[in-house]
N, C-alpha and C positions, 0 to 999 in steps of 0.2 A: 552542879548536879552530876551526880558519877555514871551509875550504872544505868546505862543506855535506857533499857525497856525494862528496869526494876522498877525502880520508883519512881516516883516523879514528884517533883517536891507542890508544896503548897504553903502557902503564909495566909493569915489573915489580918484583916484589919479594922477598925469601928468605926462606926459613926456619930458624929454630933452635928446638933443644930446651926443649924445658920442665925439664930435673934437666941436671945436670952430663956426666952418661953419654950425654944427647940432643943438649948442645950439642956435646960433643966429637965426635957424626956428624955434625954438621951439612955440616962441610966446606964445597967450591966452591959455590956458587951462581950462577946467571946471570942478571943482570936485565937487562930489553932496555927501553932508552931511545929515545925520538922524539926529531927535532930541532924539536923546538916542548916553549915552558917548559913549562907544564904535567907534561908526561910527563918533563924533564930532573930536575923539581926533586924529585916524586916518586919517580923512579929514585933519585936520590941521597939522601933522608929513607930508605927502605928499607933501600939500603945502610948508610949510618949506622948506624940501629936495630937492625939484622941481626948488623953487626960488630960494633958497640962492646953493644949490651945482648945479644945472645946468640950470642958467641963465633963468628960463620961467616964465611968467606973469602968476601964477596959481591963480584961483579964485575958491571961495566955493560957491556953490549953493545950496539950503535948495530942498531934496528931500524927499522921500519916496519910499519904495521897488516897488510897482505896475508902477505909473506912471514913475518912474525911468528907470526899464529896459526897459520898454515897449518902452521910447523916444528912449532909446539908439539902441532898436533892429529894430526898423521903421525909426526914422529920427539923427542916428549917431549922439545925445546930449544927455546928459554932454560928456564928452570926456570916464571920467573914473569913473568908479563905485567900488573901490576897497575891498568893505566886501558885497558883493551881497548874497544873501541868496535866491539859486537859484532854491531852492525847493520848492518854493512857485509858481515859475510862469515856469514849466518845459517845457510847451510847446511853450510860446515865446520866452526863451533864446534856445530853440531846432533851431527854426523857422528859430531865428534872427541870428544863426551859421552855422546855412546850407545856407543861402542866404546870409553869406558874411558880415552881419554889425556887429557885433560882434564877439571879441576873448576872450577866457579864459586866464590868464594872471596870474596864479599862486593860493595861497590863502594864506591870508593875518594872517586866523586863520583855520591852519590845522588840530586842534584837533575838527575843528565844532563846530557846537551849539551842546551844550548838556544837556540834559533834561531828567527828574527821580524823584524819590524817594533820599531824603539824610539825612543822620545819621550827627551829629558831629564827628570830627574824634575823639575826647576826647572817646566816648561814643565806637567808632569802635575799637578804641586801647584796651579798659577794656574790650570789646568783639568782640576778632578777628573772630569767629564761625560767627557772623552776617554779610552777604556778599549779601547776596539776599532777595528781598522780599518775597519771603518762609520761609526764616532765623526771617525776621524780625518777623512776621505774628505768630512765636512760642513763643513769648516771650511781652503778652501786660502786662506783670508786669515791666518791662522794660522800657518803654513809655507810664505813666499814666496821665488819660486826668486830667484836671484842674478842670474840673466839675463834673464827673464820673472817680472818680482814681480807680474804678473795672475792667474799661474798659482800651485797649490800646488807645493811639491818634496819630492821623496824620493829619499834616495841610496843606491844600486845597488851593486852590488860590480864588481868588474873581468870581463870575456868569460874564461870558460872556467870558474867557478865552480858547483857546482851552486846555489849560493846565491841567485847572479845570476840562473840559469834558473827558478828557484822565485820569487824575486820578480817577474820577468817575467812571467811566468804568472800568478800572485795579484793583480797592477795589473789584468792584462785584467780577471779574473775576479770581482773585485768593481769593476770599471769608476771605474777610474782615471782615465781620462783624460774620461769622460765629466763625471765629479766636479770636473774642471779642474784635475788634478793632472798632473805629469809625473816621469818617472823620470830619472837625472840618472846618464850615466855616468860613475863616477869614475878609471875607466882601470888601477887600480891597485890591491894592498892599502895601498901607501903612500897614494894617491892618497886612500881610503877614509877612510884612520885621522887625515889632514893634514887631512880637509875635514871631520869629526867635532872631530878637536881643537880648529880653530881658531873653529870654530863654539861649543864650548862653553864656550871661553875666552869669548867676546864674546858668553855668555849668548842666545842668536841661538835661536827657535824653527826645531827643523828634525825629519825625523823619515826613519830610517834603516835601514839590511837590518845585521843585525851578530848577533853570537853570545854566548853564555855556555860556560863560563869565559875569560875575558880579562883581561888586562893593562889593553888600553883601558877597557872595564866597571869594573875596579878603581879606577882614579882617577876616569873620570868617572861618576855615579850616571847609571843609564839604567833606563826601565821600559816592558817587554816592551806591547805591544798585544796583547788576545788578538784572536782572528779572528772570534768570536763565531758560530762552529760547530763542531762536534765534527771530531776530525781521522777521514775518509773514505780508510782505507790504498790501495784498491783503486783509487780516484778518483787519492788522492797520485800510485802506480807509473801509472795509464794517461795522463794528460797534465800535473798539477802540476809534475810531473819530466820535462817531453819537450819542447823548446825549441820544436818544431815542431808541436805539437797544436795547433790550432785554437780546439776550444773548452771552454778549463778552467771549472772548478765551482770556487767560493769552497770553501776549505779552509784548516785548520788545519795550522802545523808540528808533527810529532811530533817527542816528545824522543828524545833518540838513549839509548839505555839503554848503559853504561858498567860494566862490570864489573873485577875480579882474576881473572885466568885464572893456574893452578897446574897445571903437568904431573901426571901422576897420579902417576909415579913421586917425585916426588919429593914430593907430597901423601902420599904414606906412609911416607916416613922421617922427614918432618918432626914434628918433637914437639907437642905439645898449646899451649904459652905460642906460640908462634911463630905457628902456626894462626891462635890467638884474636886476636895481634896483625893478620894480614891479615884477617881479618874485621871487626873494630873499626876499624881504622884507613882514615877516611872525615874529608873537611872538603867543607864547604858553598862552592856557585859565587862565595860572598860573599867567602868566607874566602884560598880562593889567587887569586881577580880581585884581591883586596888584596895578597897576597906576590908576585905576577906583576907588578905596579904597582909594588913597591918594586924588583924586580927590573931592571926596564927601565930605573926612575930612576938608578939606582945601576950599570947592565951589570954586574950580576950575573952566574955560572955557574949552574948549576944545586945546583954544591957549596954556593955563597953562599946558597942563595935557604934551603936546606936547614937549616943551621946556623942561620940569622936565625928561619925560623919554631920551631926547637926553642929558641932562645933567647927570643923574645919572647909563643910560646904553651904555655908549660907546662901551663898548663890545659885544652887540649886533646888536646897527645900523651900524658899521662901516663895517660890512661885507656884510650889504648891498649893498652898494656904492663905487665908482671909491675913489683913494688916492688922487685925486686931489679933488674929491666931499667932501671929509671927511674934507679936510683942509678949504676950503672955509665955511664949516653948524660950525667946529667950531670955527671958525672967526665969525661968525656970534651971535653967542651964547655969 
């Protein structure tokens, strides 16, 4: 998930019966896809699981976090939203579960979105002392910029990011530049992801504003800095997050909490195996930053990325799903 407090992604996913008589109601279903991997490729595992292990006409519908929940918490459509990022819109998923149109239905990536400061782990292993951005902040001979190697460097994400504004803020705030550090704008997401790659091609100490789950994360190993303070929400909304505050207070990112959003209605005609499957069905920031990595290597669809992890993690999805579901997806396959 990229941009801090842009978007927030959202997947969904369908439901079928648990007996014969449950899958045959199962019918339409609508899952709503993001156009970022993540949510394409879980849109499409869903669908898969949904069709081929218990019998439902599941279809993908092109969404976005905003308009997305908002349909689902007003007028009970797409059915299922299974990577909602629900920290974006906390008072209409509040709204839309106290009045009944919406249920929370597990989460699909329990480790959250997660966002920070990251070192390579190469560079963390040769200095295990470096753990926090105070740690970092002692050592800018350790992280020397390309243009000024007297100074330390850290690279920023592109203007208009909430990312970039939060790391903006947290340089002043633990005194960055006092430190003899500098922020390095990289103009871009390309811009971002080119001066990260090629950096870590060339083994290069550097240390960077960047996110979990990712593609990038998945090929190159990175390790999060904590802030070495507890995260201060009220401190976060009054100027962490305001380009223009003055005078921010050293703080922690919070993790973004990431749920399965399921319309009520159709959380009630859904059968019991189906359920369990949206409930269970969960992989680690590890786990798709690795199938997200194959995916990009390979341009992949979201279809590709889907079938590759059912085929190469059997050990994983099969404990999501009924032994009769399991036989039918790899029949399928």
């Amino acid at each position: 998930m990229n941009k801090l407090l842009a978007s927030g992604c959202v997947l969904v996913g369908v439901f079928a019966g648990a007996s014969a008589a449950s899958a045959a109601g199962c019918g339409r279903v609508t899952i709503a896809s993001m156009n970022w991997q993540s949510a394409e490729v879980i849109s499409n595992l869903d669908k898969f699981i949904l069709n081929e292990g218990y019998g439902c006409q599941a279809e993908i519908t092109v969404g976005d976090t905003v308009p997305t929940i908002t349909s689902m918490a007003e007028k009970g459509q797409p059915d299922i939203a299974p990577e909602a990022w629900i920290d974006l819109l906390p008072d209409v998923v509040a709204k839309g579960t106290q009045e009944g149109r919406i249920v929370k239905v597990g989460s699909p990536l329990p480790d959250g979105g997660n966002q920070g400061w990251w070192i390579p782990k190469y560079v963390s292993d040769a200095h295990p002392d470096i753990k926090t951005i105070p740690d970092l902040l002692k050592h800018p001979e350790l992280f020397p910029g390309e243009e000024d190697p007297s100074k330390g460097a850290i690279l920023n994400g592109p203007q208009g990011w909430g990312g970039t504004v939060v790391t903006t803020q947290l340089f002043k705030a633990f005194g960055g530049e006092k430190a003899k550090f500098t922020l390095i704008d990289t103009g871009s997401a390309a811009g971002l992801d080119g001066a990260i790659a090629k950096a870590y091609e060339r083994k290069k100490s550097f240390a960077t504003y960047y996110w979990a789950p990712t593609a990038l994360l998945g090929k190159y190993p990175m390790v999060k800095l904590e802030a070495g303070v507890k995260n201060d929400p009220a401190e976060w909304k009054r100027c962490n997050t305001v380009a223009d505050c003055p005078d921010p207070k050293p703080n922690s990112w919070p993790i973004d909490t990431i749920v399965t959003l399921v319309a009520k209605p159709f959380s009630e005609k859904a059968g019991p195996e189906v359920m369990t499957y949206l409930e269970k069905r969960s992989w680690s920031n590890q786990t798709i930053g690795k199938l997200m990595a194959w995916m990009t290597d390979n341009q992949a669809s979201g279809e590709d990325g889907a079938k590759h992890f059912l085929k190469e993690n059997k050990d994983i999805w099969t404990k999501w799903v009924s032994t009769d579901a399991a036989k039918k997806i790899e029949a399928a396959l």
